[in-house]
C-alpha positions in Angstrom: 35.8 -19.3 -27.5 36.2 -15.7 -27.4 36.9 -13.7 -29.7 39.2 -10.6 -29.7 38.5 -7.0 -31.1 40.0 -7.0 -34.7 41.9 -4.3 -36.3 41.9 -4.6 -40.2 45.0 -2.8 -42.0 46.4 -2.9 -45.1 50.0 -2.8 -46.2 51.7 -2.9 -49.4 54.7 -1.2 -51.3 53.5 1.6 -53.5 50.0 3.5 -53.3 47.0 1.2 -52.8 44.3 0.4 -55.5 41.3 2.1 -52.7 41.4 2.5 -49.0 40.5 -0.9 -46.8 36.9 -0.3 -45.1 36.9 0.3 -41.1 36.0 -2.2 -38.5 32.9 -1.9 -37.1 33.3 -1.8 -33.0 30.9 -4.0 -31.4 29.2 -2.1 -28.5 27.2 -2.2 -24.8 25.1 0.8 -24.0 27.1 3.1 -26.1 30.5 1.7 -24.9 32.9 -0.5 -26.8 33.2 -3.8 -26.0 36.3 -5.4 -24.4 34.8 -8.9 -23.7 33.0 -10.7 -27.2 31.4 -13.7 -27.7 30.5 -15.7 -30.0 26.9 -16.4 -32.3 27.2 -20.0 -30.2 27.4 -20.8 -26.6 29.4 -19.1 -24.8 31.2 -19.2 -21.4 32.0 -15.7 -20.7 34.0 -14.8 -17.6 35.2 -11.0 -17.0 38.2 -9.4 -14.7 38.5 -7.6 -11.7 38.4 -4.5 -13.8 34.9 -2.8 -15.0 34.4 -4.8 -18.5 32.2 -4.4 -21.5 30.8 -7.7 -22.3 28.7 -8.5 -25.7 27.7 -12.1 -25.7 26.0 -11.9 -28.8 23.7 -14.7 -30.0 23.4 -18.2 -28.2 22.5 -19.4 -25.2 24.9 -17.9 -23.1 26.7 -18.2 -19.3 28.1 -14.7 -17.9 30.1 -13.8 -15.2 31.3 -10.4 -14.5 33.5 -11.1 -11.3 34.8 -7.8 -9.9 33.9 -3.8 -11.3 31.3 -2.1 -12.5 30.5 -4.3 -15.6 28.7 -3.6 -18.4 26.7 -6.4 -19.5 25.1 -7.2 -22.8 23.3 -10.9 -23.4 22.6 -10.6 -26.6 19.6 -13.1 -28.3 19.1 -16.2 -26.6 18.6 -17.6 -23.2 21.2 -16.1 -21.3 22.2 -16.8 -17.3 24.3 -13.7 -16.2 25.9 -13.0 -12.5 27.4 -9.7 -12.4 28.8 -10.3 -9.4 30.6 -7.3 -7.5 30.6 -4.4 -8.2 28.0 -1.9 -9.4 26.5 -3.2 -13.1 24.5 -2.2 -15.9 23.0 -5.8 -17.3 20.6 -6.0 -20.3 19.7 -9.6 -21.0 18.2 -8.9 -24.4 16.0 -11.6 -26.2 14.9 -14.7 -24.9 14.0 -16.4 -21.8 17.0 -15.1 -19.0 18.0 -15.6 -15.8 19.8 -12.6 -14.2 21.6 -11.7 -11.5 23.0 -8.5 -10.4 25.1 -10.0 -7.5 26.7 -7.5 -4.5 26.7 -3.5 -5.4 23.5 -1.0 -6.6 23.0 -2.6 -10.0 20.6 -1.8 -13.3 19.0 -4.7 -14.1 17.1 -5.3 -17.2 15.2 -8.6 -18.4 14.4 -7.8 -21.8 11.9 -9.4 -24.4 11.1 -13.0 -23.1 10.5 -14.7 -20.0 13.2 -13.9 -17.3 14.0 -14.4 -13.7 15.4 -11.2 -12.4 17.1 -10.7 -9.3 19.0 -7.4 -8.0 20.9 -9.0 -5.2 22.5 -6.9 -2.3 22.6 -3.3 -3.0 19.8 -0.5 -3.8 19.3 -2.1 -7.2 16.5 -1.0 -10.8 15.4 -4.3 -11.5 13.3 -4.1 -15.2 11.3 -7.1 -16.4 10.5 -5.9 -19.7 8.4 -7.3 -22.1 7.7 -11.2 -21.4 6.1 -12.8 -18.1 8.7 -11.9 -15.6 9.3 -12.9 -12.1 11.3 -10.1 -10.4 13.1 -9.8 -6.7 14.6 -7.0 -5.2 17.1 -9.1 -2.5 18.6 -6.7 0.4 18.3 -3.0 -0.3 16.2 -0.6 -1.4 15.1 -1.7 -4.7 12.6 -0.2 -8.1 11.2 -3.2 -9.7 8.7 -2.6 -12.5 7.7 -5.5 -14.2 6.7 -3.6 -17.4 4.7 -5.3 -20.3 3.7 -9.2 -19.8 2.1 -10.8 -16.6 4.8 -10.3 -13.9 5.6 -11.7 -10.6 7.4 -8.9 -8.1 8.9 -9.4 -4.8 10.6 -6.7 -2.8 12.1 -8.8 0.0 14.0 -6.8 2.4 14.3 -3.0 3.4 12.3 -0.2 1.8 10.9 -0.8 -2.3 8.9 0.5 -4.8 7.2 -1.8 -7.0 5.6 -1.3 -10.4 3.5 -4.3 -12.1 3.0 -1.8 -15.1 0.6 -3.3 -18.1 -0.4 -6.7 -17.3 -2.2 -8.9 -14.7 0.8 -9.0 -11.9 1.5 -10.1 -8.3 3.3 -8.0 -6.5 4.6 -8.6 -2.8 6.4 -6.0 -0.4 8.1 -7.7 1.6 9.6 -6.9 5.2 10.1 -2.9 5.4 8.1 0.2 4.6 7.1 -0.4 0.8 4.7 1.4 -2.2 3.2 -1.0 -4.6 1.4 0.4 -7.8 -0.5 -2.4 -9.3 -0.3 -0.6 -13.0 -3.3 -1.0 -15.8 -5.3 -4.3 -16.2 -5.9 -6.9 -12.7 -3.7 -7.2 -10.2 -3.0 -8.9 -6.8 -0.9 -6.0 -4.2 0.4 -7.6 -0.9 2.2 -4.7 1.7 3.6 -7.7 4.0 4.9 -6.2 6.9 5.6 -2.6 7.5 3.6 0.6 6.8 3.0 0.4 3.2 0.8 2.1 0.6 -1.0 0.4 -2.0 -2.3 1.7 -5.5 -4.2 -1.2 -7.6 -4.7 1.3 -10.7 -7.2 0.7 -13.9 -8.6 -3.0 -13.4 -10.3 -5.0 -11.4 -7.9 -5.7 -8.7 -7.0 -6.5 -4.9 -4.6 -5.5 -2.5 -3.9 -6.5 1.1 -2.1 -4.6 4.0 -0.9 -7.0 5.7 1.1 -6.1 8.9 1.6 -2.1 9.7 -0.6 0.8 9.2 -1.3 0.7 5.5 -2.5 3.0 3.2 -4.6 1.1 0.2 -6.1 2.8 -2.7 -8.5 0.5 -5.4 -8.3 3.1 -8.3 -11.0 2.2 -11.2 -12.8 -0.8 -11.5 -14.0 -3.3 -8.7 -11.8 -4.1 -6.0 -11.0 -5.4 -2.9 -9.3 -4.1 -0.5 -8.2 -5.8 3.1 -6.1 -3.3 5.8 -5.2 -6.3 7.5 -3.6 -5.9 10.9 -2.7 -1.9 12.3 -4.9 1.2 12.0 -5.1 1.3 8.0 -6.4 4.1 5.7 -8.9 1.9 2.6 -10.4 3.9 -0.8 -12.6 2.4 -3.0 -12.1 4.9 -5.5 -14.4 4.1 -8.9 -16.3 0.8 -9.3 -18.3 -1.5 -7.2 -15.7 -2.4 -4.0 -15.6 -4.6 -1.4 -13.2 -3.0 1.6 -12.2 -4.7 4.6 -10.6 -2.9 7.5 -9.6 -6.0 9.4 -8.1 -5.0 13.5 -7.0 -1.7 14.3 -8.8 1.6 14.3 -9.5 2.2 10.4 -10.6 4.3 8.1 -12.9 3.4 5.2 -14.3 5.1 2.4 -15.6 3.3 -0.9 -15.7 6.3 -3.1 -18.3 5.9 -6.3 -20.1 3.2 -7.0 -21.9 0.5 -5.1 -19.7 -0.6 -2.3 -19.4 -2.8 0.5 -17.8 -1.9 3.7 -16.7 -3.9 6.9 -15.1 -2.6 9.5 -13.8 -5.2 11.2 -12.3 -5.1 15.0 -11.6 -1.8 15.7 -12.8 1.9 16.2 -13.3 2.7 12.6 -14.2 5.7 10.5 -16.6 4.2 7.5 -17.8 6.2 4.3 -20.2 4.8 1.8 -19.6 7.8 -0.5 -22.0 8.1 -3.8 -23.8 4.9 -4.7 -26.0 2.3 -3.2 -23.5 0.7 -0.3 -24.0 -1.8 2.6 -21.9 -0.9 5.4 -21.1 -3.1 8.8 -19.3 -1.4 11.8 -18.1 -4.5 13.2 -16.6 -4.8 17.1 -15.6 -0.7 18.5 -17.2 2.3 18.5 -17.8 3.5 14.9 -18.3 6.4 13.1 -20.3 5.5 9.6 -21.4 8.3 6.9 -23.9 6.7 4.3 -23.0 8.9 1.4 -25.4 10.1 -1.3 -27.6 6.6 -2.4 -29.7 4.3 -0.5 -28.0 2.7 2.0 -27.9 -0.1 4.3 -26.1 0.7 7.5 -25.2 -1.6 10.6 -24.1 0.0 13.2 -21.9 -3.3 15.3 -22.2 -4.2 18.6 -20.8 -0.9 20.4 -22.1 2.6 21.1 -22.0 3.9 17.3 -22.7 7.4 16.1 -24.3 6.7 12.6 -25.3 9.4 9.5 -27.4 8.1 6.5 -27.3 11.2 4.7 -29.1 12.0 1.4 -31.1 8.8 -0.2 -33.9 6.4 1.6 -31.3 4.6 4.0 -31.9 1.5 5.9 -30.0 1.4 9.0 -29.9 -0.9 12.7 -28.0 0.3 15.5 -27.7 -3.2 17.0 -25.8 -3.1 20.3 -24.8 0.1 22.4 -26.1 3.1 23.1 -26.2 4.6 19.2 -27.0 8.1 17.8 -28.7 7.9 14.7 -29.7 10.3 11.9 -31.5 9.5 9.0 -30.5 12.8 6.9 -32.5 13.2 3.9 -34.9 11.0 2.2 -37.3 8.1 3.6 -35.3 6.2 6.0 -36.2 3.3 8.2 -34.3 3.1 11.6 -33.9 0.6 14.6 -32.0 1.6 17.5 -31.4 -2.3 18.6 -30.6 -3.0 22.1 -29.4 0.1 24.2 -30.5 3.6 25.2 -30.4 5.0 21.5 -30.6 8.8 20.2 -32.6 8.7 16.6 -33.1 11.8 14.6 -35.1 11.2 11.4 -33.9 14.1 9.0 -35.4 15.7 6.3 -38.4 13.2 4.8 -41.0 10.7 5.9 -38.7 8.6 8.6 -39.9 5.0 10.6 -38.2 5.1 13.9 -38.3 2.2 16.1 -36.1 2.6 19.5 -36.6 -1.7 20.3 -35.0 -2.7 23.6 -34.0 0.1 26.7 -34.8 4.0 27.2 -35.1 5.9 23.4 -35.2 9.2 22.5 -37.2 9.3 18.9 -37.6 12.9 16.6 -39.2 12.4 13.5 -38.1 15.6 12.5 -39.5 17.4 9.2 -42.1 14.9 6.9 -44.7 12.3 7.9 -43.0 10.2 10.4 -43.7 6.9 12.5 -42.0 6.6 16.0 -41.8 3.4 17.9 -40.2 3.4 20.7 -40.6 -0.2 21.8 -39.6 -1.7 25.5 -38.4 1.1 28.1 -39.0 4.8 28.8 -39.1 6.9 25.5 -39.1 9.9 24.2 -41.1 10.6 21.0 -41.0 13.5 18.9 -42.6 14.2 15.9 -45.0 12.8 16.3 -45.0 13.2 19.8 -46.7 9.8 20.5 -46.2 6.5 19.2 -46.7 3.1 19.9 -44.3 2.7 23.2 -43.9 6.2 23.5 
């Protein structure tokens, strides 16, 4: 049943006793209504036209057909199409399931647990407070799932996703996207496409996926997988674990005691401060230690590796590798191949292993080995195999 806007008046022969009180106009987003329910159930069904549609309480069904409709579902557990046209729909208290339907919609869940969905069109889709589950349908869509524990999917062309407070999921979709995890632990998938990645405060993890992606872990301990493409991985703060999957990548794990993998790939990898373990992985990598006392290996391809500052612990492995220890009191094998090893600044043990080494000690008290093949030692200038 719906009920009509009333207008009260008062008529009578002679003067009146006191003036009758004004109705009170029921409203939408600052504009009167022209559609309003009921405190029951409600089956609510608007015009062509652009309506104003106050549901009020109940557990309500809402259709805005064609217009740009504003929408207002009041308390209870609403379901509300908006259909055509370009809408404003607030769903209000309680659990709601929402629609925006065909045009560029503003979508809003409100307290409870909703299902939001922006349809076609470059649609805001707002879970609000509650455990939401938003999706953006075709368009280019901003979801943020706001307060509660939110599930956020961006589906087709470019999106922008924000899980905001809460533990959320959030996947890109198809297209080009940028995820922001928000505060607290969150899981960030790109999908495909070139998409960047920013888990936030929290303990989180994010994934590339397909495309050259650009992740960033923020505080706290996270993980981090590029995925397939040439993908750009920070640590940031906290202990993280970074994974450049296939491609040429780049890697750095910021503060903190990180571990990074390479993967397939010619990759760029940076331990940064703290005390990492780094793995080149297939390719020819280039691998800074970082400040700390690092554990570095170097792959099976020709790698140039840097332990810098801090008593580093490093292995060529395969390929002809350059090597230098930097400062402190490192240990370094070359592996198989003809390897170049510098021992820095401090008291350095080289050992060339396998094929023809060249060995400098460098400044401190340093031990060269040179193992099997035709070596060159420096400081010392002799050594076993030397």
């Amino acid at each position: 049943m719906l009920v009509p806007a009333l207008a009260l008046a008062v008529a009578g022969l002679g003067a009146p006793a006191a003036a009758a009180p004004a109705a009170s106009v029921l409203e939408c987003a600052g504009k009167p209504a022209t559609i309003v329910g009921t405190p029951g159930f409600d089956d609510i069904v608007g015009t062509p036209a652009a309506d104003v549609i106050v549901a009020l309480d109940g557990d309500d069904a809402i259709r805005g057909l064609g217009g740009d409709d504003t929408i207002c579902g009041g308390d209870g557990e609403d379901v509300i199409f908006g259909q055509n046209g370009d809408d404003l729909v607030l769903g209000g208290a309680g659990h709601d399931i929402i629609q925006g339907g065909a045009g560029d919609d503003d979508v809003r869940g409100g307290a409870g647990h909703d299902i939001v969905g922006g349809g076609n069109g470059d649609d805001d889709v707002i879970g609000d407070v509650g455990h939401d589950r938003l999706t953006g349908g075709n368009g280019r869509d901003f979801m943020s799932g706001d307060a509660g524990d939110d599930h956020i999917f961006g589906n087709d062309d470019f999106d922008v996703l924000l899980g905001d407070a809460g533990n959320d999921r959030l996947s890109g979709g198809r297209e080009n996207d940028l995820i922001f995890g928000g505060a607290n632990n969150d899981i960030l998938s790109g999908g495909h496409g070139d998409d960047g990645l920013d888990g936030g405060p929290g303990n989180d993890t994010l994934t590339g996926g397909d495309g050259d992606d650009g992740l960033v872990g923020g505080s706290g301990n996270d993980q981090l997988s590029g995925g397939a493409g040439s993908d750009g991985l920070e640590g940031d703060d906290g202990n993280d674990r970074l994974t450049g999957g296939s491609g040429d990548d780049g890697l750095g794990g910021g503060s903190g005691d990180d571990i990074l993998i390479g993967g397939d790939g010619n990759d760029g990898l940076n331990g940064g401060n703290g005390r990492d373990q780094i793995s080149g992985g297939k390719g020819t990598e280039l691998i800074f230690g970082g400040a700390g006392d690092d554990i570095i290996q170097g792959g099976s391809d020709s790698d140039r590796i840097l332990g810098d500052a801090g008593n580093d612990r490093i292995h060529g492995n395969g390929g002809d590798d350059i090597i230098d220890g930097g400062a402190g009191n490192d240990y370094a094998s070359g592996g198989n191949g003809n390897d170049r090893m510098e021992g820095g600044s401090g008291n350095d043990r080289l050992f060339g292993n396998a094929d023809d080494d060249n060995l400098d000690g460098q400044t401190g008290v340093n031990f060269n080995n040179g193992g099997a093949g035709t070596n060159i030692c420096q400081n010392p200038a002799v050594g076993p195999g030397c």
